[in-house]
N, C-alpha and C positions, 0 to 999 in steps of 0.2 A: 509298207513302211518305206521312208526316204532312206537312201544311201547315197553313193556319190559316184560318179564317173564323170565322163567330159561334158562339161557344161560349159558356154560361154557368157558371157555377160555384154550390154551394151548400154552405151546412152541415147537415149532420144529426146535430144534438145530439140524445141519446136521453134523455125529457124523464124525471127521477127523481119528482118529485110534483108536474108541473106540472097545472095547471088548462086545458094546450089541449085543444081537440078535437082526436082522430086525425084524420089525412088522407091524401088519394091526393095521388099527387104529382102537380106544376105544376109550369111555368118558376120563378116566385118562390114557391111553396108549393104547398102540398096542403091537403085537404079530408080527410071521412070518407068510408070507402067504398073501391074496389079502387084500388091507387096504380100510377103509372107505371113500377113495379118487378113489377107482375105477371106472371104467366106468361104465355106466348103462346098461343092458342088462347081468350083471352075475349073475352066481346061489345067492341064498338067505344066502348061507353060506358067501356069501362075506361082507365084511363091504364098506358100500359104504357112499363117505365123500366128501369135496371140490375139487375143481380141479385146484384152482391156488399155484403157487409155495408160499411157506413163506421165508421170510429172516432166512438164518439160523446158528446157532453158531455153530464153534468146541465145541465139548462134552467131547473132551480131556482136554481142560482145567479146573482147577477148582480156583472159587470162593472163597477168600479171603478177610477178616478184612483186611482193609487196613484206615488206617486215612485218614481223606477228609476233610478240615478245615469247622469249622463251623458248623458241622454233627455229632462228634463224630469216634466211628469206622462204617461204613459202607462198604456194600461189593462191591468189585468193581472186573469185569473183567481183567487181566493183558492186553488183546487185547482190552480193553474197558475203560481204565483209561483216558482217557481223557476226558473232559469234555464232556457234551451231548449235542447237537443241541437243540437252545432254539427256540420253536413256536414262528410261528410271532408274534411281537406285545408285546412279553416277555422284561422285562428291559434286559442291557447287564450285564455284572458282577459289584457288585462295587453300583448298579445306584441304587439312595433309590426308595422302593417301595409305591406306592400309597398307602394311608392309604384307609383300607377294608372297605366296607358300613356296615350300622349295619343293624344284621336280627335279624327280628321276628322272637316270639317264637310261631307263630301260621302259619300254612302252609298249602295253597289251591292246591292239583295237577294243579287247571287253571291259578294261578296264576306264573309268571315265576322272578323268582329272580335273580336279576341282576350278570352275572357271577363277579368272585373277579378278579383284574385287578391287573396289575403292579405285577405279580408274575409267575412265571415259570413254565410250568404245569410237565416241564421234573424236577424228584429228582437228586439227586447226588450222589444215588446210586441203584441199582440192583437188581436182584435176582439172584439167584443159574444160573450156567451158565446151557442152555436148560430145564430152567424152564417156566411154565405158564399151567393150569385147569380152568379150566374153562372147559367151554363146548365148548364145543367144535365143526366147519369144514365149505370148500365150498359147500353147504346143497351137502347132497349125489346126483350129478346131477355126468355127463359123466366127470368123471374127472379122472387121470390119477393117479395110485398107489403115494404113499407118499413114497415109495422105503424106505429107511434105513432111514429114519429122524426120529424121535425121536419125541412125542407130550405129551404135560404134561398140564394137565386141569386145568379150573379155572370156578369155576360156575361164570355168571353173568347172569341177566335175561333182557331179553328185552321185554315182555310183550306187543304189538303194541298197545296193548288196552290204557297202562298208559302213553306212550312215545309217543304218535299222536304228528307232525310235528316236533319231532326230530332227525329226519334222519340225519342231517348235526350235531347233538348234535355226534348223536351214529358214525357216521362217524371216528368224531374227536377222541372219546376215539378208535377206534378199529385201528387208527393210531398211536396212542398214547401208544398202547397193542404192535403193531409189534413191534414198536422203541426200544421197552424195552426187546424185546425176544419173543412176542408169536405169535404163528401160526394159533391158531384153537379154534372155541367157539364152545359150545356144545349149539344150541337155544333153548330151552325146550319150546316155545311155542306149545302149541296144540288147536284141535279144540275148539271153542267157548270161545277163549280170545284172537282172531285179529291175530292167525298167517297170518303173510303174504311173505310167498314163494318165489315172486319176490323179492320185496324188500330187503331181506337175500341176493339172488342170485347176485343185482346190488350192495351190499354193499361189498360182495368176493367180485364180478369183480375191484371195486375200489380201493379195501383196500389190496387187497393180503392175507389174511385172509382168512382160511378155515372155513365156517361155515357148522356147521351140524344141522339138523331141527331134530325136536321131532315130532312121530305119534303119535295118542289116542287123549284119553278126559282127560279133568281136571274135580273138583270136582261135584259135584251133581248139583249146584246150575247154573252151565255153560251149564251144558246138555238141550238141545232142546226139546222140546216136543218128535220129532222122534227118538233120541237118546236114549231116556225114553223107548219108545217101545220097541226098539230092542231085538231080540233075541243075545245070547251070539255069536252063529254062525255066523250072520250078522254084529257082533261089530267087531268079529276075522278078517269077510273079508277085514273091513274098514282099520287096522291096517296092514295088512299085504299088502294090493295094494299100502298103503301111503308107506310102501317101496321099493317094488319091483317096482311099475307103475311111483306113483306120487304124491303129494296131492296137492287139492284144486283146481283141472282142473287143473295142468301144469304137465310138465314131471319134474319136481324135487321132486328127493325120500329122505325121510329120513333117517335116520342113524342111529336112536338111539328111542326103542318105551316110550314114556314119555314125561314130568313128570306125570307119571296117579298120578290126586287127590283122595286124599280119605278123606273124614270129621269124624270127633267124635261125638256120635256112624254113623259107615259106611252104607251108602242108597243102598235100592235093588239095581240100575242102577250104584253105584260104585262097588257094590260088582259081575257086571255082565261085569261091564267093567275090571276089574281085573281079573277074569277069562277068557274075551277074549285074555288078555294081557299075560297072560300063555299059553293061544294056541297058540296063534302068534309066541312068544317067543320060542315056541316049535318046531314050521314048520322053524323058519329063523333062529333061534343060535343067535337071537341080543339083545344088550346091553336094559336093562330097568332100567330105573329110576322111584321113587314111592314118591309122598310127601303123609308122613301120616298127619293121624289129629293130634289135638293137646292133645295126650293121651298118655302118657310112655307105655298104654297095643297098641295102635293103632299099630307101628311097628310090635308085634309079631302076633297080629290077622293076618295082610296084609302075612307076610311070608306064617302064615299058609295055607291061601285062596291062594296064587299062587301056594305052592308046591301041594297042593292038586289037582289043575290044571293043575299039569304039568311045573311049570316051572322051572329053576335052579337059587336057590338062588347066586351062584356064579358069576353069568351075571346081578346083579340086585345087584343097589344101596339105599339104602335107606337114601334119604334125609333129612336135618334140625334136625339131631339129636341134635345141639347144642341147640333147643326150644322146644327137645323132652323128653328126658332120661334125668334127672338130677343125680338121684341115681349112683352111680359107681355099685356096688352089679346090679344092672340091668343092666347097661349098656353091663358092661360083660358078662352076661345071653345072650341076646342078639346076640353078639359079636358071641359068640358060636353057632350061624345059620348057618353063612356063610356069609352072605351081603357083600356089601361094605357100607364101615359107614365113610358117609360124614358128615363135618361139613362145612358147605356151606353160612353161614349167616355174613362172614367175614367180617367187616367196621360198620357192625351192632348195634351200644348199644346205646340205652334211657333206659327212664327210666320208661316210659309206653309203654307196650305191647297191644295194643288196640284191637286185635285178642282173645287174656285171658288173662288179667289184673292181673289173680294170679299166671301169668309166671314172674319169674324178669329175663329179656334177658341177658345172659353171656354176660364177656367185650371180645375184643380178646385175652387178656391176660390170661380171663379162659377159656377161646378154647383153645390156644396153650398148657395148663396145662392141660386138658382134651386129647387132642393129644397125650401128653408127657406118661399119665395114659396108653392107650390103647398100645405104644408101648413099653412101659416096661414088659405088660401083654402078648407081643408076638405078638398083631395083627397087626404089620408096613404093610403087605401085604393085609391089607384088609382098609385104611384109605383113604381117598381124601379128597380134601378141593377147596374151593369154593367160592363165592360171590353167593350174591341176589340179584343183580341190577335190580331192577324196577319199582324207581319211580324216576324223575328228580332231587332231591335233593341228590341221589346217584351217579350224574354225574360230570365231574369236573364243566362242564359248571355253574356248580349252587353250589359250593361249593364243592360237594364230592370226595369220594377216587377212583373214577372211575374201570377203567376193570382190574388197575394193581395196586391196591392195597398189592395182596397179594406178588408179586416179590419186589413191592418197601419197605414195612414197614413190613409184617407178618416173611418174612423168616428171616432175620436179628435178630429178637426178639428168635425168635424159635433159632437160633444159641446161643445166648445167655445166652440160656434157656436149654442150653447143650442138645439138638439132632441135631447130626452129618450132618455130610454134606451127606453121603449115606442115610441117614435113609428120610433126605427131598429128594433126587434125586428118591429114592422107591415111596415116596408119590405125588410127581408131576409128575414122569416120568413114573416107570414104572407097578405102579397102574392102569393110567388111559389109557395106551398101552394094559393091560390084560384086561379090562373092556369091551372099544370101539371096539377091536376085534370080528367078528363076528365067532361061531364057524363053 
């Protein structure tokens, strides 16, 4: 059954006369060379990703304020100005909408809240033309180069453990993701939180969405009594067969090694599966994602224990910054590693943080500020951004801002928040192209 943990999402607009370099695919982009959509059976340098085609945009065009009644200015496609196909069951234009049920302020994962009716789950406007990050692909199985398309991430998570019996939920949004531009999720599931391999595979086959799967472990408390044991050598091999061979018994490989958890202060068996994760990372050239603990020092220690390992900070993302580093003066610090510095908690804000209660969760608005910070300091080429989708009330089905959050409402905001239409095309397209590339 589908659940949720870190997933990314992307777009792959198919560029008509653009001037990019081809690329293999990445978490936030791809490079030239074999993409994360290749077939299975190539060397380890290759990035290997989904195999079904995505819907794809000219890259030539660009994305414009344009007024849309009722909306404000929103950005609308010039080959896309017309209205958007409403989901079944949606009012027509004009037709008054059902008044919404009222929710609780208290919320059971068991319990399912009735989706909101009488309302359109398609906006009425956009994102950046050939945008979408997330995580992004069709789990790295035999599937054929992504040739010159273009893919731009978008974390979501699917977590199978949290989302049990909502395949037909996650279906919807990952139709709902192409509709709007995107091609590719990055699934950060790993062992011992319900990845499930098939299910990814029939949900590509479905949706025409590339998904890519995550190798490793997640945090201390997920690890198995055997996992516990292990030697660092023996975690290397697990991580490097879940790409080359397959994980879980099946022949579908991953694409991307992560998200490896790590907790505050960090446990022998994560600080041994992070050293495995710098070998691995060492033998294949591929992309790593890391969620730290919840410590502004957790980031730097993690850096230090991979590079000491072997790994290259330049192929590796470090996640949830926005619940990580508050300080700027640090963040910067930081910054100056090398990483890639995702801010991935997008649709995200209460008001209780129940994880550490002495964190107060940024709104998006100080994400996009905090965004705006690191590219004024020069880092545009090292930024991504992201969703956390994985728990049901992050779905539209149940109210939320679902898989395309960040195309329909983040970049519009950030435009208006004066960074450029190149500066987000850097950060959804051609970030998460260098990242997912395998070297």
């Amino acid at each position: 059954m589908l659940t949720a943990t870190d997933s990314h999402l992307y777009f792959e607009p198919r560029p008509a006369q653009s001037t990019a370099a081809p690329h293999s695919t990445g978490l936030l982009g791809t490079g030239r060379g074999p993409s994360a959509g290749q077939p299975a059976g190539r060397g380890p340098q290759e990035a290997r990703g989904a195999a079904l085609p995505s819907r794809s945009r000219a890259v030539g065009q660009r994305w414009r304020p344009v007024p849309v009644p009722g909306r404000g200015a929103a950005l609308r496609s010039p080959a896309l100005a017309r209205s958007p196909a409403r989901p079944p069951g949606s009012p027509a234009s004009g037709s008054p909408a059902t008044p919404l049920p009222a929710r609780s302020t208290t919320r059971s994962r068991a319990r399912e809240v009735p989706p909101r009716s009488g309302r359109s789950r398609l906006p009425a406007s956009r994102g950046p033309a050939g945008v979408r990050c997330g995580r992004r692909r069709l789990l790295p199985v035999e599937a054929p180069a992504c040739g010159d398309q273009m893919i731009v991430t978008i974390r979501v998570t699917f977590e199978l453990r949290r989302l049990n019996c909502e395949t037909d939920a996650v279906k919807e949004e990952l139709l709902h993701f192409k509709a709007a531009g995107g091609g590719t999720i990055v699934e950060n599931t790993t062992t011992g939180i319900g990845r499930d391999m098939n299910t990814l595979k029939k949900l590509a086959e479905e949706t025409g969405v590339h998904i890519i799967a995550g190798a490793g472990f997640y945090v201390d408390s997920t690890h198995s009594s055997q996992t516990q044991a292990m030697t660092v050598e023996q975690l290397t091999n697990i991580i490097v067969d879940e790409v080359l061979k397959g994980a879980d018994g099946t022949n579908i490989k991953c694409g991307v090694v992560g998200e490896i958890g790590c907790s505050w202060p960090l446990t022998q068996s994560e600080h041994r599966v992070l050293q495995a994760t710098a070998q691995a990372q060492s033998q294949l050239g591929c992309p790593v994602i890391i969620h730290p603990g919840r410590s502004s020092d957790s980031p730097f220690q993690i850096v230090r224990i991979l590079q000491e390992a072997g790994a290259d900070a330049s192929k590796t993302v470090m996640s949830h910054l926005d619940r990580t580093i508050f300080d700027t003066k640090k963040l910067l610090e930081f910054a100056k590693l090398g990483c890639y510095l995702e801010y991935d908690l997008f649709g995200t804000e209460f008001l209780h943080y129940q994880f550490h209660p002495d964190i107060d969760m940024p709104s998006d608005n100080e994400r996009i500020a905090r965004i705006r910070t690191l590219i004024d300091e020069g880092y545009e080429d090292r930024i991504l951004m992201a969703h956390d989708v994985h728990t049901k009330n992050r779905l539209m089905k149940y109210g939320g801002h679902g898989y395309s959050h960040i195309f329909e409402n983040i970049v519009p905001k950030m435009l208006i928040r004066g960074i450029s239409q190149d500066k987000i095309d850097k950060i959804l397209l051609a970030n998460p192209k260098r990242w997912l590339t395998f070297k």
